[in-house]
C-alpha positions in Angstrom: 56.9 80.9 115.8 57.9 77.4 117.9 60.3 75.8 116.1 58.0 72.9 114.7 56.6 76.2 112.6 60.0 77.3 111.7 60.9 74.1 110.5 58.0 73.6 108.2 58.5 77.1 107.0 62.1 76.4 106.6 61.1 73.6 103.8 58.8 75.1 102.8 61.1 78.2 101.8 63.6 75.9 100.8 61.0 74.2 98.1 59.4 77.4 97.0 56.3 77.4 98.9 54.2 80.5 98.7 52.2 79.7 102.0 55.8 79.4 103.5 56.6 83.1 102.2 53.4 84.1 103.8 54.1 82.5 107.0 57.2 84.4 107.0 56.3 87.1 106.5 53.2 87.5 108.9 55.6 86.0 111.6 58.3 88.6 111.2 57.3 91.6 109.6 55.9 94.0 112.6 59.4 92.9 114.4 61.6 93.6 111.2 59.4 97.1 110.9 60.0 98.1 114.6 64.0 96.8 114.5 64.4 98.6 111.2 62.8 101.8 113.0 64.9 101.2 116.1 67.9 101.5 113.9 66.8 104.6 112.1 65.2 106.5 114.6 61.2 105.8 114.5 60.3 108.9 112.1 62.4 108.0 109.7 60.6 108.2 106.2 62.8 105.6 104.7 61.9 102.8 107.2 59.4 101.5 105.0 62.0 101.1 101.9 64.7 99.6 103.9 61.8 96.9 105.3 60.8 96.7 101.5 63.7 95.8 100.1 64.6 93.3 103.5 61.3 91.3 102.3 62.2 91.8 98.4 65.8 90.3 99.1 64.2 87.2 101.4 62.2 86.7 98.9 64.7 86.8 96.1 67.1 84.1 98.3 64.8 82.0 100.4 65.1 79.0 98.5 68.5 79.8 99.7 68.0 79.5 103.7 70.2 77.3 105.5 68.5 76.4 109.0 71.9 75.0 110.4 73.4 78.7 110.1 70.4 80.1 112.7 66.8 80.6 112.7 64.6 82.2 110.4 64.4 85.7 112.7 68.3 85.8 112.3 68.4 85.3 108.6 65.4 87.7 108.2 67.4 90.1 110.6 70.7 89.6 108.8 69.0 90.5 105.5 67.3 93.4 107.4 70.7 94.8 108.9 72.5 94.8 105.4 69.5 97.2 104.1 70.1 99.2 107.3 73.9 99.7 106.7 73.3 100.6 102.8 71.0 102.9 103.7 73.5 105.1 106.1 76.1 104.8 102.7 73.6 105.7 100.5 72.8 109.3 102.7 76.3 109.4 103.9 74.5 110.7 106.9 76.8 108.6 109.8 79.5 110.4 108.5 78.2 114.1 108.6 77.3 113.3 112.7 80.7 112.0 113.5 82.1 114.3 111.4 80.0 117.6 114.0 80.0 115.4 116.8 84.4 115.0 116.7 85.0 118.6 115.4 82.7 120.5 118.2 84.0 118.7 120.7 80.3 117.0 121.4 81.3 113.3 121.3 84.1 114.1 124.0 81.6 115.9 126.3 79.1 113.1 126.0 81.5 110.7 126.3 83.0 112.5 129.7 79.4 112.6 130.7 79.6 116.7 130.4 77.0 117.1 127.4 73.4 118.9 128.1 71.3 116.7 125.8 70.7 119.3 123.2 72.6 117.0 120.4 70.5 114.1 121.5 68.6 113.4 118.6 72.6 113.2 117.0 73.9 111.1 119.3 70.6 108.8 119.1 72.1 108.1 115.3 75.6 107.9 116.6 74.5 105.1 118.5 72.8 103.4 116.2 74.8 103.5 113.5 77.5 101.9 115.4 75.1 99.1 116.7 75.4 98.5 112.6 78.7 98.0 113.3 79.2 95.2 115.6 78.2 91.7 115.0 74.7 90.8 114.2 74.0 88.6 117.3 76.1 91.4 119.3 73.5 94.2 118.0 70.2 92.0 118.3 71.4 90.8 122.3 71.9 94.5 123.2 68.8 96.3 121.1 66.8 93.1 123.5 68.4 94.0 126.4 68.9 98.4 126.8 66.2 99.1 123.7 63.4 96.5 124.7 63.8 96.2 127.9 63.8 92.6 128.3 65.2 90.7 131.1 68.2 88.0 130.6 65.8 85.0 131.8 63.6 86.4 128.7 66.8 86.5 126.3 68.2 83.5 127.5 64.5 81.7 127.3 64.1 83.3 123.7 67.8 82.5 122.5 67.4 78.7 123.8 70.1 79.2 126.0 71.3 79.5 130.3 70.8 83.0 131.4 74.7 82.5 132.2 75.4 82.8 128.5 73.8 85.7 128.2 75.3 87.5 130.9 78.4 86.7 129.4 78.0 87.4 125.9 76.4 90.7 127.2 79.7 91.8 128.9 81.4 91.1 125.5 78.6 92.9 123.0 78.8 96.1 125.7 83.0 95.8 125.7 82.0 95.6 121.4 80.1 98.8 121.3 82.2 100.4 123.5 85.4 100.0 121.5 83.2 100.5 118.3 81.7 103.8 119.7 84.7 105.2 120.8 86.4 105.2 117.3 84.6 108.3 116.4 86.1 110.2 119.2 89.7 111.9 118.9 92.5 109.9 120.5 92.7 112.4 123.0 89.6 111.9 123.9 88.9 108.3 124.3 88.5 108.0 128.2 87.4 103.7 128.2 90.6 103.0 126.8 92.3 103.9 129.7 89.5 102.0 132.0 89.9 98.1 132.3 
């Protein structure tokens, strides 16, 4: 969507305009399905729910869309990640791997790089749980970058921004996960505090 679209989309939102809603929603809702499924592991049954209720809760607060607080894909997304993160409460599932990945000892051998991938699957949701965590623009710039595959030039082109920017807000959203990732790990046993 250029951002002449958007922008007639965003009034239209705004105004109550059920072409806008469709617009919307043909524009974002394969990316919203695949980020959704991204965060929750791609055969997870409830990935069609969480995108549900996303759409059900744009829908309930479009009219509500402020286009100076970011573009439509970030408010979509927003909404999106807030379904995400009340899904992992709702299953109490994050907790359970932490709770087997700290007590076995599994989190420190992956962390120490000592781990034989059998608890991959485990520390696939450890990981994306704490993306969750960090700050949306944080979670969407690494997901582009180490999930996607896509080049800085591409974010930076995307984003409307110098590829300069991204580098730099990449070094922070990696320092971000790092310190968010290694919460779940004993103290003893938190070997990137100790590297600068």
């Amino acid at each position: 969507m250029d951002e002449h679209q958007e922008r007639d989309v965003a009034r239209g939102l705004c105004g109550g305009d059920p072409d806008a809603w469709r617009a919307l929603y043909d524009a974002y809702a394969v990316r919203v399905w695949r980020s959704v499924a991204r965060l929750m592991g791609p055969c997870a049954a409830d990935v069609a729910d969480v995108v549900q209720e996303t759409f059900l809760a744009a829908a309930r607060s479009a009219r509500t869309y402020d286009p100076a607080r970011g573009t439509l894909w970030v408010w979509v997304w927003g909404i999106a990640r807030v379904h995400v993160a009340l899904h992992y409460r709702k299953l109490d599932r994050l907790h359970r791997v932490r709770e087997k990945f700290v007590t076995d000892g599994t989190l420190a051998r992956h962390l120490d790089g000592q781990a034989d991938g059998s608890d991959a699957a485990e520390l696939a949701t450890l990981v994306r749980a704490t993306l969750t965590e960090l700050p949306a623009d944080y979670e969407m710039l690494l997901t582009a970058k180490y999930l996607d595959g896509d080049s800085v030039e591409a974010i930076a082109d995307r984003e409307r921004t110098t590829d300069g920017a991204v580098r730099s807000k990449l070094a922070r959203a990696r320092q971000a996960f790092r310190e968010a990732f290694v919460r779940h790990a004993p103290a003893a046993d938190r070997p990137f505090e100790t590297q600068t």
